[in-house]
Steps between C-alpha positions, in 0.01 A plus 500: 500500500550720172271803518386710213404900524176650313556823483166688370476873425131564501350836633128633345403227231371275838231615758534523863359194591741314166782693741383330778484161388856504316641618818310216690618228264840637520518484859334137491770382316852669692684285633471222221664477156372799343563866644241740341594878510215744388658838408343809427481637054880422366737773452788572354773290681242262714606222250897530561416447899296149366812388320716598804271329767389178254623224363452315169152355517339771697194624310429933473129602375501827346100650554528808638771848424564811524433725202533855555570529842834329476754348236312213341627135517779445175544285272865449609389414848277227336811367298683503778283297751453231234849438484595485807241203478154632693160412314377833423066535460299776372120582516221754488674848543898589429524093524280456218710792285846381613404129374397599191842718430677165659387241425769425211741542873313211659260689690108355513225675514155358572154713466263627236702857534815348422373355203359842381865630528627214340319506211515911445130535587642750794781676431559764761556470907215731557257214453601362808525820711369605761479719810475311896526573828894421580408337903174296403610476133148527376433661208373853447455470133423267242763371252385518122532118477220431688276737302613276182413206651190565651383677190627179284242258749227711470536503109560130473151473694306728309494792776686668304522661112829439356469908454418504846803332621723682291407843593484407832847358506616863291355738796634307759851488302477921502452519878883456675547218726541696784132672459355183364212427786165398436348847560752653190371145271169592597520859406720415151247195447176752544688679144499145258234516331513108412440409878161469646434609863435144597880357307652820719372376818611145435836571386513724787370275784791218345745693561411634830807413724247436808386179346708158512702523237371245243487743240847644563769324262790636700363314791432161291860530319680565849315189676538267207844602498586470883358144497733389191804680722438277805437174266872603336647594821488137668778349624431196308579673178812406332779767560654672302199583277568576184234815382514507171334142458224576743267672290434208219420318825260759771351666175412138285 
């Protein structure tokens, strides 16, 4: 029986209880003829040990990396794990920016935040950051992204001023993402004048992690994106698979 490896990297853009249920359905299906590995944020050189240990076929989604606190994921490494014939998937955090710089290398991405990169509405890797706990992997702070996108809802309902959700996206740009928690918005938000106290709690109560994540697009890119990885990663898939002909067809 042939067996195909999904290998995800996913760390802080999931919950606890998305953890527990990827880890569930991975252990559901060992033993058959897909092998799902779920790996803590990339870093530099995690890709090279996928090319070592797979085989063309195998399927890597890119969610989660490391940013500051080791050498980001490369370019190169990409490159390199598309040749040697791996499907290689990107989505909601360092995914989402590593598809849109690869994409033209055969990489996919999938996700409303890799269309933002993709299309030069965000620019910079500190819309994605974030800080999180490094044994839970929950997040201690809140990446800027989310404070676009919940700011962007609440304007296309009429919540929200379009000066509102401007200024609102400009303070929470000046606070760094490592002091970026809801009690720092609050205190930046109290300052723009174009938000009324009513907006301020809304925005604030959106993006409160303790809720279930409907309003967090991280979380909605990353479990969009882990469902298109299994669909790709069956066995039934014709192998090798050629990437760079794969986008007219998961993207039509």
């Amino acid at each position: 029986m042939s067996t195909r490896t999904l290998t995800i990297f996913i760390g802080p853009s999931l919950r606890s209880a998305d953890h527990q249920a990827l880890h569930a359905r991975a252990a559901e299906q060992a033993g058959g003829d897909l092998e799902v590995r779920i790996l803590p944020p990339v870093r530099r050189g995690d890709l090279l040990k996928a090319v070592r240990d797979g085989r063309p076929g195998d399927v890597v989604l890119i969610v989660d990396g490391e940013f500051g606190q080791e050498l980001a994921v490369s370019v190169l490494e990409i490159r390199e794990t598309i040749a040697a014939g791996l499907l290689v998937l990107g989505a909601g955090s360092m995914g989402a920016l590593r598809a849109a710089e690869c994409d033209v290398l055969g990489m996919l991405g999938f996700g409303w935040v890799f269309r933002s990169f993709r299309s030069g509405a965000l620019e910079s890797d500190a819309e994605v950051a974030l800080m999180f706990d490094p044994l839970s992997f929950q997040p201690i702070t809140l990446p800027l992204v989310n404070v676009r996108w919940v700011a962007r809802r609440l304007n296309e309902d009429g919540a929200l001023s379009g000066l509102a959700e401007r200024e609102a996206v400009r303070a929470a740009a000046r606070l760094h993402f490592r002091s970026r928690t809801l009690d720092e918005l609050d205190t930046a938000w109290r300052n723009v004048t174009a938000l009324t106290p009513e907006a301020r709690a809304t925005l604030l109560d959106l993006l409160d992690p303790a809720h279930d994540g409907r309003h967090d697009r991280k979380r909605l890119d990353a479990l969009e994106a882990v469902g298109i990885a299994h669909q790709l990663a069956r066995p039934g898939r014709n192998s090798p698979l050629v990437p760079l002909r794969l986008p007219e067809l998961v993207r039509s």
